[in-house]
N, CA and C of each residue as an Amber inpcrd file, in Angstrom:
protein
   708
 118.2400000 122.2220000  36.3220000 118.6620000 120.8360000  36.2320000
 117.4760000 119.9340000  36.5100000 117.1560000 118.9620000  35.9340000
 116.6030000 117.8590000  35.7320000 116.4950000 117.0180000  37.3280000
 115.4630000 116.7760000  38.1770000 115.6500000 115.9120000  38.9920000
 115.6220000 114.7040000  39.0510000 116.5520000 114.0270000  39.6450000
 116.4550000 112.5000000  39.3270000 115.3540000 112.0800000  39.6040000
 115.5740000 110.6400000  38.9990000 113.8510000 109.8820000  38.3700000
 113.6330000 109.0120000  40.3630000 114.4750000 108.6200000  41.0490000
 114.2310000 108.1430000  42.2580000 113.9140000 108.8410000  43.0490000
 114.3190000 110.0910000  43.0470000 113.6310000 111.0570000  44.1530000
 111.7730000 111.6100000  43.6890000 111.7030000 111.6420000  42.3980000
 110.4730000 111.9590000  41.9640000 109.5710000 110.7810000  42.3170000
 110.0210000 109.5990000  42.1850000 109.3000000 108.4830000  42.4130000
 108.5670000 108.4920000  43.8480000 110.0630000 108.8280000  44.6630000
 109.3180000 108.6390000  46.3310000 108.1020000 109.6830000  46.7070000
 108.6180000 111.0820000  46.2430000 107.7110000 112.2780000  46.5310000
 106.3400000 111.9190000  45.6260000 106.4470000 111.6080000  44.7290000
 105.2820000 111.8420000  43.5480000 104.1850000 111.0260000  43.8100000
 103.2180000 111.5950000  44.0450000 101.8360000 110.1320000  44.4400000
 101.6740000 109.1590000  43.0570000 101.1650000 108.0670000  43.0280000
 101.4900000 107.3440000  42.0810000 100.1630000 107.1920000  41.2740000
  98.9190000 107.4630000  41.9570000  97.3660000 107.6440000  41.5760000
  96.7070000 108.7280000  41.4580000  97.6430000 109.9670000  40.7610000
  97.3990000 111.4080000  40.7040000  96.6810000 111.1340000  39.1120000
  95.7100000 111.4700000  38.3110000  94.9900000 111.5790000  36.9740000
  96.1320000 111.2620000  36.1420000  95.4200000 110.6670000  35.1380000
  96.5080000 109.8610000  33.6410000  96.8000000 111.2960000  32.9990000
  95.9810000 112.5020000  33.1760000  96.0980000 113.1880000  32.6060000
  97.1530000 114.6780000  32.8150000  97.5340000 114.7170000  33.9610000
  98.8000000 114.7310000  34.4930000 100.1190000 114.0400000  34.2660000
 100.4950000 112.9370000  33.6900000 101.4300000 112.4830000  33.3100000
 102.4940000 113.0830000  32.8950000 103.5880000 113.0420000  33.1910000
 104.9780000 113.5740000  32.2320000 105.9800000 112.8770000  32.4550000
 106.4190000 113.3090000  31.4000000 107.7190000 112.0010000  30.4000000
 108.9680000 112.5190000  31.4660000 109.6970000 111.7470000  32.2930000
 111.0730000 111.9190000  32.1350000 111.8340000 111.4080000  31.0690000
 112.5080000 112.6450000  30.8060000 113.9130000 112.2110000  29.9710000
 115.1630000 111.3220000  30.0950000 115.5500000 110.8810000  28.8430000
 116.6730000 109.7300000  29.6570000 117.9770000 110.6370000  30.3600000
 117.9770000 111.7780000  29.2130000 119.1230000 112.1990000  30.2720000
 118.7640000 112.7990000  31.7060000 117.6540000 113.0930000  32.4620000
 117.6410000 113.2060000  33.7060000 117.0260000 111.8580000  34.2840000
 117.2350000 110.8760000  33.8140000 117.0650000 109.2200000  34.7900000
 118.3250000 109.0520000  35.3510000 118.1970000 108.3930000  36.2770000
 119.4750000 107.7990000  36.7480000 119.6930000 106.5020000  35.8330000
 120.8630000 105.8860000  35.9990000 121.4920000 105.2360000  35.0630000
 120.9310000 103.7880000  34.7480000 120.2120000 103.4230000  35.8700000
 119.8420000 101.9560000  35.9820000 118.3800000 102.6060000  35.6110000
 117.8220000 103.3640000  35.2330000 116.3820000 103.8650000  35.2390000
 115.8750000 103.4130000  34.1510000 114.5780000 103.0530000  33.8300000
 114.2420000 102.9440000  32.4920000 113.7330000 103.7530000  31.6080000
 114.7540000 103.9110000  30.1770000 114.4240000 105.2270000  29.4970000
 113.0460000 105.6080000  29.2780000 111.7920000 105.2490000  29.4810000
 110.4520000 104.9290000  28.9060000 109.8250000 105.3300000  30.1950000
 110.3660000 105.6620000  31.5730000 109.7200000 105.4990000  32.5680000
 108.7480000 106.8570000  32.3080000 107.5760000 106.8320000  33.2330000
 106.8580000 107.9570000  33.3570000 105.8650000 107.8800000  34.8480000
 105.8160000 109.0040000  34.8960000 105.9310000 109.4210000  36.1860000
 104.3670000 110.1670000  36.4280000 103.4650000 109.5840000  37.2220000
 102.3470000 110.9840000  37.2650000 102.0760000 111.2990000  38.6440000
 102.8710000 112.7680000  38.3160000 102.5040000 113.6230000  39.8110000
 100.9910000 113.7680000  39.7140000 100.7100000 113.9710000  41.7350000
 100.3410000 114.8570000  41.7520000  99.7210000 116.5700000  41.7910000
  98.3760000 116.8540000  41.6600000  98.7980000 118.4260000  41.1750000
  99.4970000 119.0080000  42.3190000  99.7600000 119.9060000  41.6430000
 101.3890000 121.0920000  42.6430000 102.2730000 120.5860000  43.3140000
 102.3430000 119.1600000  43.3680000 103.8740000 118.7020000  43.5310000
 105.3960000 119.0230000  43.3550000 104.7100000 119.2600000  41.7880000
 106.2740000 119.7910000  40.9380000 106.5470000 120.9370000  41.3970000
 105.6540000 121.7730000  41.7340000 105.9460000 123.3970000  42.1580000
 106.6100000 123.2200000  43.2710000 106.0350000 121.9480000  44.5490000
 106.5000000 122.2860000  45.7920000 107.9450000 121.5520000  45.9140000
 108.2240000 121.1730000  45.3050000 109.2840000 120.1620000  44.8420000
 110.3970000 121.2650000  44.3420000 110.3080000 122.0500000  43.3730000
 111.4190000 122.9000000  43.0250000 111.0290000 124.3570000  44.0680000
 110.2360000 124.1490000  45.2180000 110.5270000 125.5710000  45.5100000
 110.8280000 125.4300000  47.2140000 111.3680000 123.8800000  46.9010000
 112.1410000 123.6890000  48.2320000 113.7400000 123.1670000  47.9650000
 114.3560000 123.0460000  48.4510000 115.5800000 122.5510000  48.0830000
 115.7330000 121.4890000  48.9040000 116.4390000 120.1660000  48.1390000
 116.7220000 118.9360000  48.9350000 117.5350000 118.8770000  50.0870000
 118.0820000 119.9580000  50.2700000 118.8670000 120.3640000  51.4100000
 119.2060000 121.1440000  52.0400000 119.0810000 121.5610000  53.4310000
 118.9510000 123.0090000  54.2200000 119.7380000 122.6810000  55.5660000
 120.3840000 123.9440000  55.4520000 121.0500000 123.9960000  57.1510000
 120.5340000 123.7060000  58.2710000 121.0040000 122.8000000  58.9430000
 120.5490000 122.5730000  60.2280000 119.4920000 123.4520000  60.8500000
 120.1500000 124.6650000  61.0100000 119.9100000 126.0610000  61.7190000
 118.3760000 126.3780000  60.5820000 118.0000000 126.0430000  59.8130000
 116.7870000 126.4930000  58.8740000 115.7070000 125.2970000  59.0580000
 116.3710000 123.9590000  59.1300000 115.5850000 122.7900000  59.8230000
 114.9170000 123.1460000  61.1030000 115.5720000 123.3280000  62.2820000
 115.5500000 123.7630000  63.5180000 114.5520000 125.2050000  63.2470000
 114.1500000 125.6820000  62.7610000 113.2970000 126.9770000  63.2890000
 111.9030000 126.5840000  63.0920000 111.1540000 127.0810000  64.2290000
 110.1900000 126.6370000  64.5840000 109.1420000 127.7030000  64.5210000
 109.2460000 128.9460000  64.3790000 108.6400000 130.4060000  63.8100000
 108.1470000 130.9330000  65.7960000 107.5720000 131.3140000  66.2690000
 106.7740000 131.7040000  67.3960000 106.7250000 130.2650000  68.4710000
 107.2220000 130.2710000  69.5520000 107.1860000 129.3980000  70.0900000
 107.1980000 129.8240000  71.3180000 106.4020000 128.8560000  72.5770000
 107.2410000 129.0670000  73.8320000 108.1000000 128.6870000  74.1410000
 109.1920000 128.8130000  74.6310000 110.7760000 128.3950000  75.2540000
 109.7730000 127.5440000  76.4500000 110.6860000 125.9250000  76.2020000
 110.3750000 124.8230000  76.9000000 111.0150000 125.1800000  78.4040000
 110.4000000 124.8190000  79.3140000 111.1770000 124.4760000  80.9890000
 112.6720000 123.6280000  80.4990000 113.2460000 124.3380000  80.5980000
 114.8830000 123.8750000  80.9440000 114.2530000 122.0720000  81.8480000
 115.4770000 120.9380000  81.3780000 115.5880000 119.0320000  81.9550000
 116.0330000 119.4020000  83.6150000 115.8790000 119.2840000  84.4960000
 116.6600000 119.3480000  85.1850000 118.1050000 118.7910000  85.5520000
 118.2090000 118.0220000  84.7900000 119.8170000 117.4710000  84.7190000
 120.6680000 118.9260000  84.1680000 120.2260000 119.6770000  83.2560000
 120.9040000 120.4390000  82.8850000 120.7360000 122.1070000  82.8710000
 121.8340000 122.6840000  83.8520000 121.7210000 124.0940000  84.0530000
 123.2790000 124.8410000  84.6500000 123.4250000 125.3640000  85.7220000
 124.6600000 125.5070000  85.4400000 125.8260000 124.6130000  86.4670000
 125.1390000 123.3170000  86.9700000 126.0040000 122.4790000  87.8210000
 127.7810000 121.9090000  86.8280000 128.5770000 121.8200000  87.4670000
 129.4030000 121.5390000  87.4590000 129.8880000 119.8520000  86.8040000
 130.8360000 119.3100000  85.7280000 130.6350000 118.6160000  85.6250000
 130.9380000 117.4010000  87.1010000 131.7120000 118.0440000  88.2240000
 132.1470000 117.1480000  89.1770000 131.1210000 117.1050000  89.8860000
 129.8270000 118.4210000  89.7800000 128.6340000 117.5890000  91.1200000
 127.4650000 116.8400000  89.9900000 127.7980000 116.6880000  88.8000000
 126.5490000 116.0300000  87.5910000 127.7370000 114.2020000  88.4720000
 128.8360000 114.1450000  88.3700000 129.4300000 113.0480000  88.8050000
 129.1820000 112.2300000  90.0170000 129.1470000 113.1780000  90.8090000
 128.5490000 113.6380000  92.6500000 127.0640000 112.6310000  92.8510000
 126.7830000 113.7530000  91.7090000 124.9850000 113.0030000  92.0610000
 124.8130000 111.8860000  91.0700000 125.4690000 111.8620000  90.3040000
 124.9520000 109.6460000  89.4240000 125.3750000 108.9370000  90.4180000
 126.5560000 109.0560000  90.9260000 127.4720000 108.0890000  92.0590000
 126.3950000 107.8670000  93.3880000 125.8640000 109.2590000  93.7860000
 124.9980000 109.1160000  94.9780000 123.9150000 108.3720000  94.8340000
 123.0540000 108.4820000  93.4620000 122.2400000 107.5480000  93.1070000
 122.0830000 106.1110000  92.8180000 123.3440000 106.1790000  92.0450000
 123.8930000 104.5130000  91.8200000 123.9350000 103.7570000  93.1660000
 124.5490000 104.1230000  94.3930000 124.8210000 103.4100000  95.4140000
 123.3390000 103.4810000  95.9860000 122.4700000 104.2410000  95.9780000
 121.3820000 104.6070000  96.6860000 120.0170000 103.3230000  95.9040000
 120.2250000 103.1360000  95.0160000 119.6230000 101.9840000  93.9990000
 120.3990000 100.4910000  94.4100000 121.2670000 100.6110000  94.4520000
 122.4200000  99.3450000  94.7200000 122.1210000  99.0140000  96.2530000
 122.0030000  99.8020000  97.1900000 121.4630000  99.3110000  98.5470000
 119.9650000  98.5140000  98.3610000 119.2660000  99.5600000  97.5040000
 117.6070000  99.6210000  97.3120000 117.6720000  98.0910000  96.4550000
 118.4720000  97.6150000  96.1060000 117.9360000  96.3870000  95.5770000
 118.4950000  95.3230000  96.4810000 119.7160000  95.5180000  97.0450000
 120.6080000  94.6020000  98.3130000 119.5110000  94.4350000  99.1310000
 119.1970000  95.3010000  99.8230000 117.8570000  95.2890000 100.9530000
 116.9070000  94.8060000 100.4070000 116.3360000  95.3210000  99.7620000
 115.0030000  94.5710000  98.5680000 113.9270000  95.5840000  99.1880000
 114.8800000  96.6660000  99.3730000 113.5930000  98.2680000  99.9090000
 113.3120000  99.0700000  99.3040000 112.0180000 100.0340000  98.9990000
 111.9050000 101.0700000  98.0520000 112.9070000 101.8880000  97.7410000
 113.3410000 102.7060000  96.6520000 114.2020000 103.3020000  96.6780000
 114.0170000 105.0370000  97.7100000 113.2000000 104.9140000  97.6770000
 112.7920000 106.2700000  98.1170000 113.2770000 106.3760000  99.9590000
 112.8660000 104.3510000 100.8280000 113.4180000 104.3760000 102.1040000
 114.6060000 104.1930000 102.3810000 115.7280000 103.8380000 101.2410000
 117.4520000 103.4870000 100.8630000 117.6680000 104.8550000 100.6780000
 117.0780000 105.8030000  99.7670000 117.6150000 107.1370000  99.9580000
 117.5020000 107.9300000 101.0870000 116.5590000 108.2380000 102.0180000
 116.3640000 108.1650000 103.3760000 117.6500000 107.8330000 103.8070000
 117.9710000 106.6900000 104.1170000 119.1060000 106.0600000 105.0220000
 120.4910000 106.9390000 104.5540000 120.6210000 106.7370000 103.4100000
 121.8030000 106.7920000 102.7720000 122.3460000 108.3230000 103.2600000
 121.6410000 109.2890000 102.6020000 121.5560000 110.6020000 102.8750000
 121.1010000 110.9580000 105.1520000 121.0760000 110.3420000 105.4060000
 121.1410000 110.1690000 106.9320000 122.3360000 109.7230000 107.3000000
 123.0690000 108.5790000 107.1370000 124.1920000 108.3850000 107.1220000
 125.4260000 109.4800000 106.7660000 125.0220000 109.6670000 105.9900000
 126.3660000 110.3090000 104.9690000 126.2700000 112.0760000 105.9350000
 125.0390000 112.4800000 106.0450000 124.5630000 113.5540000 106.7400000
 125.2670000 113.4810000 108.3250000 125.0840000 112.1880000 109.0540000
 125.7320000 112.4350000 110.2750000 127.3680000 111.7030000 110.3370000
 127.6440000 111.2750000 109.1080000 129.1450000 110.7500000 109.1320000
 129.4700000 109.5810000 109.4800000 128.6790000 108.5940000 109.1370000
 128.3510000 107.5660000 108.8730000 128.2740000 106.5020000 108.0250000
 129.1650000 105.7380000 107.4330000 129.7420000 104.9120000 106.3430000
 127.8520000 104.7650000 105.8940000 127.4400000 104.5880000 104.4610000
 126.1860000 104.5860000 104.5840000 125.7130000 102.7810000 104.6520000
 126.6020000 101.9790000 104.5140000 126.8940000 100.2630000 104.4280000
 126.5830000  99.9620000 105.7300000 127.4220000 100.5050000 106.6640000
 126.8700000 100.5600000 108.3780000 125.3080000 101.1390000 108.5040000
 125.3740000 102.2220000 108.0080000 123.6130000 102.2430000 108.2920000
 122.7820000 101.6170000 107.7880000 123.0460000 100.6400000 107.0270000
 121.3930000  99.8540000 106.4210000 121.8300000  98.6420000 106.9780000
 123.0320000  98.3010000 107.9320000 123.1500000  97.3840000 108.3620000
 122.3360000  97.1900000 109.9800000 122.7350000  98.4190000 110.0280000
 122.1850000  98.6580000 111.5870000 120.6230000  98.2810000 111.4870000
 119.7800000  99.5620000 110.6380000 118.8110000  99.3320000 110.2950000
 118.1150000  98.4530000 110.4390000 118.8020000  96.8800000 109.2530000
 118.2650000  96.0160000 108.9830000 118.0180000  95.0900000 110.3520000
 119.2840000  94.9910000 111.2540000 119.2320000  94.0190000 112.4970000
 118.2210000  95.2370000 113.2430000 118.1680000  95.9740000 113.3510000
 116.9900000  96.9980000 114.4860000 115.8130000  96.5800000 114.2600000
 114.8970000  96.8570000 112.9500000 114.2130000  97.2380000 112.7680000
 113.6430000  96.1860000 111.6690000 114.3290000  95.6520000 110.4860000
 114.1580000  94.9480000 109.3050000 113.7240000  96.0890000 108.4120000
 113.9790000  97.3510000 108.3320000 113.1680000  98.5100000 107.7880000
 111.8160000  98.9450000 108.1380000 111.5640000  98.5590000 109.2150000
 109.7970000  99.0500000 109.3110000 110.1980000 100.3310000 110.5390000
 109.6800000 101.5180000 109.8290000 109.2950000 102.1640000 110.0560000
 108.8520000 102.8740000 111.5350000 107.5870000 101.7660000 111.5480000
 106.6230000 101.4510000 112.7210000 107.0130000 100.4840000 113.5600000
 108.2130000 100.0640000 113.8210000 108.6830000  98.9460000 114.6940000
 108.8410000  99.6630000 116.0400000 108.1420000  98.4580000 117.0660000
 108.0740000  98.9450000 118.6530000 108.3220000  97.8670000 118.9450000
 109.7320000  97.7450000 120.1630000 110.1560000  96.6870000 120.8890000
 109.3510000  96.5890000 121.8820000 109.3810000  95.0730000 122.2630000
 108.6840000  95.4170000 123.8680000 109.1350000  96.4890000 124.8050000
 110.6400000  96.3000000 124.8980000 111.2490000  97.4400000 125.8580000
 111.1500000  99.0230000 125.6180000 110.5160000  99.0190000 124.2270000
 109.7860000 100.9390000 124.1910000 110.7220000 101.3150000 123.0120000
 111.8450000 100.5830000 122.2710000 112.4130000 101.3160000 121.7930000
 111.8060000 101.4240000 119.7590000 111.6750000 102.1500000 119.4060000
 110.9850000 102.8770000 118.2020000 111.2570000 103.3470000 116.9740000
 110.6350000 102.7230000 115.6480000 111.2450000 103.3530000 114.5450000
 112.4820000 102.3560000 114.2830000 113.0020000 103.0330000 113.2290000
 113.9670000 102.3640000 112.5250000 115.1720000 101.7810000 112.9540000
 115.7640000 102.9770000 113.5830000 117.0690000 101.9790000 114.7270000
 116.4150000 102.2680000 115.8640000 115.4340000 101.6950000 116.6290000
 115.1570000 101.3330000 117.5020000 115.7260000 102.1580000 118.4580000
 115.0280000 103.4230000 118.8510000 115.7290000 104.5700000 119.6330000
 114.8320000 104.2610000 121.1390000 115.3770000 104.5270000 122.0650000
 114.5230000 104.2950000 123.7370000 114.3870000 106.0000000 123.3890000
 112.8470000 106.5690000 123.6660000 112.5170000 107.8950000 123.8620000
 113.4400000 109.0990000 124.7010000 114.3220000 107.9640000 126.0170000
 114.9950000 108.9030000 126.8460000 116.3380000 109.4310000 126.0240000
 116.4990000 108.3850000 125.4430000 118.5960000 108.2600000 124.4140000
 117.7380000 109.5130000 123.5890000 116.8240000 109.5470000 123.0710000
 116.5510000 110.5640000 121.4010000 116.5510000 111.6620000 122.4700000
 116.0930000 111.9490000 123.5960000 115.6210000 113.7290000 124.1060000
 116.9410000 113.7800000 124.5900000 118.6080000 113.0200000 124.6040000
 119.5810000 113.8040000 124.5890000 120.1190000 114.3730000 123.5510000
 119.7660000 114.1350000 122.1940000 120.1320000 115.0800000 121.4050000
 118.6100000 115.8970000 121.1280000 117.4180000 115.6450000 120.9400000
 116.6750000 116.4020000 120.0820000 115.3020000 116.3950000 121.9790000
 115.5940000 117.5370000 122.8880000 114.9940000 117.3650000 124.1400000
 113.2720000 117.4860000 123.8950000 113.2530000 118.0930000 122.7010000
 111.4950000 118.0370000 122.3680000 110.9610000 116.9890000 121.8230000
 111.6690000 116.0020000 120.9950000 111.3240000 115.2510000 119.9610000
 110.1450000 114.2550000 120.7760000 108.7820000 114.0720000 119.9640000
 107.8750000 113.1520000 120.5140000 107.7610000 111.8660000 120.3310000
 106.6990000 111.1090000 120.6290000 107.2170000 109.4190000 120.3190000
 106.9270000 109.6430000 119.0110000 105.9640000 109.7890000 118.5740000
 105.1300000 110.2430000 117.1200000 106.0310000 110.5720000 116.3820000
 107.0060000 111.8060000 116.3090000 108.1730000 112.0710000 115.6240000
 109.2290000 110.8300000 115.5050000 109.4650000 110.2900000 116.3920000
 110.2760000 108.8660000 116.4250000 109.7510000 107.6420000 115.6430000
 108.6250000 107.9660000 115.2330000 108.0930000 106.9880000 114.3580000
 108.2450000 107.2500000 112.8390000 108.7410000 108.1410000 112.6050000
 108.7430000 108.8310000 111.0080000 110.3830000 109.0290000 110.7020000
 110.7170000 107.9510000 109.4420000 111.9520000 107.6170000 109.1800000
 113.1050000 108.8100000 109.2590000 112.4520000 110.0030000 108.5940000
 113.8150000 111.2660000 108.6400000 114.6190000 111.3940000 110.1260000
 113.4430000 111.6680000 111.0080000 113.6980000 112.1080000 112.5280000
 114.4650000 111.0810000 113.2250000 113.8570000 109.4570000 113.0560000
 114.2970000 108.4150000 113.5280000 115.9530000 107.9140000 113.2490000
 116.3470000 108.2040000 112.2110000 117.4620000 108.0040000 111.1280000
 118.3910000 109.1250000 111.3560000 118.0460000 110.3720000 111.7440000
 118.7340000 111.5520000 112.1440000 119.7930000 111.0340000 113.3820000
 118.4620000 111.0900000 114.0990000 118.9500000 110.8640000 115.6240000
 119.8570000 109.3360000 116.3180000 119.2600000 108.0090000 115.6870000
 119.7320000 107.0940000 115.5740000 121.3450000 107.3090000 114.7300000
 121.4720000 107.6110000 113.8090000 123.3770000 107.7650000 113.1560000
 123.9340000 108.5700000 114.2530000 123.2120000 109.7300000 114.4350000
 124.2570000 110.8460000 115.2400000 124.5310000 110.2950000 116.7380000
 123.4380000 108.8100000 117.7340000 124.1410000 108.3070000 118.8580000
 125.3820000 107.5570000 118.1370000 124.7660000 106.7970000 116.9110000
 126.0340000 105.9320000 116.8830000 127.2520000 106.5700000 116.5730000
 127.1830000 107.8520000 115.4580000 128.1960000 108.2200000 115.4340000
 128.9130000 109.0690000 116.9580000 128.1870000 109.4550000 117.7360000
 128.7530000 109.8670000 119.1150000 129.3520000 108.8840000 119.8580000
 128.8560000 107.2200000 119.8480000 129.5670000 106.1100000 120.0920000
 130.7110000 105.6630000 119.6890000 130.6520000 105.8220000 118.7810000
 131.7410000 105.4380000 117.8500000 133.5060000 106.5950000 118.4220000
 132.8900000 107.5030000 118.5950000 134.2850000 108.9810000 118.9290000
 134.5050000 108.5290000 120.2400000 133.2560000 108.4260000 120.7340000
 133.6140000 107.8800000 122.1340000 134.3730000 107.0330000 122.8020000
 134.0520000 105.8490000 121.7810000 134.7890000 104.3870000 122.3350000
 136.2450000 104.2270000 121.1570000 136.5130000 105.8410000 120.9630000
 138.2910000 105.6720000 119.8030000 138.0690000 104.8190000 118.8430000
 137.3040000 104.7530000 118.0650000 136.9430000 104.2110000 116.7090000
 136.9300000 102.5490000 117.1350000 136.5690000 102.0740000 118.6630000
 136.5270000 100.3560000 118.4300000 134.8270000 100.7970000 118.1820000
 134.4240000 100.3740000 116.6820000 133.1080000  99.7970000 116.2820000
 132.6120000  98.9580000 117.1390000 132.8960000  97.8270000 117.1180000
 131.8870000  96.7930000 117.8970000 131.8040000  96.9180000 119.4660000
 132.4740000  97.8680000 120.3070000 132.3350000  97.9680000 121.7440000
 131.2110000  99.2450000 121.6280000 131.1870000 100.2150000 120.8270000
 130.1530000 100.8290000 120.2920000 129.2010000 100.3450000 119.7560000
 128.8840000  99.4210000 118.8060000 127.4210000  98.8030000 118.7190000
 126.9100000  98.1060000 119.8120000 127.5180000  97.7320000 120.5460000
 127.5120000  97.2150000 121.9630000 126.8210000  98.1870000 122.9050000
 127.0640000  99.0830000 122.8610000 126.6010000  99.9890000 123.9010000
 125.1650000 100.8410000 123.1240000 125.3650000 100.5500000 121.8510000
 124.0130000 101.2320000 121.2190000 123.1400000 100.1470000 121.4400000
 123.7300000  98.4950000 121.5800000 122.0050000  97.6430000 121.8090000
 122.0030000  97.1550000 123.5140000 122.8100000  97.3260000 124.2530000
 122.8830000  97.1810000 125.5700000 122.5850000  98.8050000 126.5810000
 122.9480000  99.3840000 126.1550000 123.6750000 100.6050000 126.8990000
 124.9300000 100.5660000 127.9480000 124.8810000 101.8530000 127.9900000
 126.7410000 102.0130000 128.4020000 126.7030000 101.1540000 129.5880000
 125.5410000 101.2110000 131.0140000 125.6850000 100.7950000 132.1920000
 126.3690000  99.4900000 132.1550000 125.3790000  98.8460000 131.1470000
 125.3420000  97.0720000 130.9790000 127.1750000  96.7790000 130.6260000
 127.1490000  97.6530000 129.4750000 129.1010000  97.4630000 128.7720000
 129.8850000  97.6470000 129.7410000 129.6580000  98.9050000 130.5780000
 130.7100000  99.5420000 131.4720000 130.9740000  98.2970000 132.5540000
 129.9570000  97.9030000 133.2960000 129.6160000  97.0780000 134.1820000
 130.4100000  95.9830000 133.9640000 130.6170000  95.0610000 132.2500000
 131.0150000  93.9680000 132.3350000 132.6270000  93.9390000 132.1420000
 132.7870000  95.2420000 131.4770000 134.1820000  95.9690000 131.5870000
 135.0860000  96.2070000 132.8720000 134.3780000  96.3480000 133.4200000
 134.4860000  96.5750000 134.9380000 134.9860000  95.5930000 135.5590000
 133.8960000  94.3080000 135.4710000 134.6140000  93.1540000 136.2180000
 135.4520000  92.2540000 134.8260000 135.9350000  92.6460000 134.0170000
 136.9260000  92.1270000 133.5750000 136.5900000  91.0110000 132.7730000
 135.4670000  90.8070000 132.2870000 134.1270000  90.1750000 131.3300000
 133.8540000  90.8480000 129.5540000 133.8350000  89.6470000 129.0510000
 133.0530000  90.1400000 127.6010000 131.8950000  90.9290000 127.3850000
 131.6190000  92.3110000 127.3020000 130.0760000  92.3180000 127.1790000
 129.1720000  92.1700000 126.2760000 130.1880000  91.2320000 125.3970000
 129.5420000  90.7450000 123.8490000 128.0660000  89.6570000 124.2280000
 127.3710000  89.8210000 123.5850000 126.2600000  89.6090000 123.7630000
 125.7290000  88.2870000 121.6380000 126.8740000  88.7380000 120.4750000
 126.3530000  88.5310000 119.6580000 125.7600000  89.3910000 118.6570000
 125.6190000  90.8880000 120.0330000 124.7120000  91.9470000 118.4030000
 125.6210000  92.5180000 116.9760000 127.2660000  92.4910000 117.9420000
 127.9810000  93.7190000 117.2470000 128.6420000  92.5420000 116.0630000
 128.3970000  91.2960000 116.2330000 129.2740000  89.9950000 115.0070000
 127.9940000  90.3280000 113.9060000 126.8260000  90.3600000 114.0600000
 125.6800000  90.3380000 113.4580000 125.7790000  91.5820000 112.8310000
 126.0390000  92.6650000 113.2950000 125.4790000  93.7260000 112.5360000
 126.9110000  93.6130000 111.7550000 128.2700000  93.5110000 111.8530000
 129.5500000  93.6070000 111.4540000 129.8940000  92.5170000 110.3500000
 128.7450000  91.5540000 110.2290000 129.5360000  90.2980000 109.6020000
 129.4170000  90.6580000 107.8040000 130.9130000  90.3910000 107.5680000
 131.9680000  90.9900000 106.1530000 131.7530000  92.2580000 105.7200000
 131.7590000  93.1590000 106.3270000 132.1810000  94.8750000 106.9050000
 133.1060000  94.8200000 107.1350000 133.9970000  95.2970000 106.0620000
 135.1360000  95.8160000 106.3580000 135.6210000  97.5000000 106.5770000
 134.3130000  98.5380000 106.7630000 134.5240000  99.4570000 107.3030000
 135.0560000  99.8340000 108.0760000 135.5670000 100.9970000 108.7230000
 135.4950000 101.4320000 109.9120000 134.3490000 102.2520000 110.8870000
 133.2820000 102.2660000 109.5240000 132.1990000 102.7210000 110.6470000
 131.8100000 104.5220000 110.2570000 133.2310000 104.9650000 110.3670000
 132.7030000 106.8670000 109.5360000 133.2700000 106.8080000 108.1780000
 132.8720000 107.9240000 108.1890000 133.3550000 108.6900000 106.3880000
 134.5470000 109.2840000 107.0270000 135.4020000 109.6740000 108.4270000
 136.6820000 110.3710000 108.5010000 137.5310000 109.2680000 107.7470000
């Protein structure tokens, strides 16, 4: 069969020798074509032209002869579609803090995954954070306390008894230990949040004391870190 005169046109170089020339016929033009048209390939065109076919299976497209097999995306291997769900969601919120705060994403994932790790709404922890520390890292109160939520060296060696100041300065360690008092505050004081942030920026003596004589021991920290939180503070 005769190939149409538009497909020869596109393939066919158009400045191949006069002496090469050949006539299409009207009956293989397409209909709007002009009977007179002529066409000059270049050489071995026509050969490579009929000794391919205008159309091939996918599966014959796709072969590539000797190849190395590429490293597998990491998005895809044999996870589940509910933890591929798991982890966009964890990211999305982890970006969505990272721009709320206006912090790298890399120190919002930090938090987030610290939070969520010691059971800790992760909204409460970048709140805390933010009134402790403003995110730095390297923050030292006058009164000694260090790092991100602002830990006193003696509060961190009741959960972690080796931990150094140096270690208290480096967000993982700081962020560990800081969720897991508050979350120990929090069980402690029967889920009242703010008599617990209370005692995480006063300590217990100061709370107990004003409790005692029958006094507020609100001070202002726990409205600040709480204001339009409607949490309760854990993930139970």
């Amino acid at each position: 069969a005769s190939v149409p005169v538009f497909i020869l046109a596109t393939i066919l170089r158009s400045d191949a020798p006069a002496s090469t020339a050949v006539t299409v016929s009207a009956d293989s033009a397409s209909a709007d074509a002009p009977r007179s048209l002529r066409l000059r390939p270049a050489p071995n065109k026509l050969s490579l032209l009929a000794a391919q076919p205008m159309w091939r299976p996918a599966g014959d497209v796709l072969k590539r002869g000797k190849t190395t097999e590429a490293a597998p995306l990491p998005f895809f291997g044999t996870h589940t579609a509910t933890e591929y769900r798991q982890s966009f969601a964890r990211w999305h919120r982890i970006y969505t803090f990272s721009a709320q705060y206006r912090i790298k994403a890399d120190l919002a994932r930090r938090i987030y995954d610290a939070a969520v790790t010691a059971g800790i709404e992760p909204e409460l922890g970048f709140r805390l954070v933010r009134v402790e520390s403003v995110f730095d890292p390297g923050a030292v109160s006058s009164a000694g306390a260090l790092g991100l939520t602002q830990l006193m060296p003696g509060t961190a060696r009741l959960f972690e008894p080796n931990v150094t100041r140096a270690q208290l300065l480096t967000p993982d360690v700081n962020l560990r230990i800081g969720f897991r008092y508050l979350r120990g505050l929090i069980r402690e004081y029967k889920g009242d949040l703010k008599l617990a942030l209370l005692v995480y920026n006063r300590g217990p003596i100061a709370v107990d004391r004003a409790l005692s004589l029958g006094q507020s021991p609100s001070n202002g920290y726990e409205s600040i870190v709480t204001k339009g939180y409607r949490g309760n503070g854990t993930l139970e």
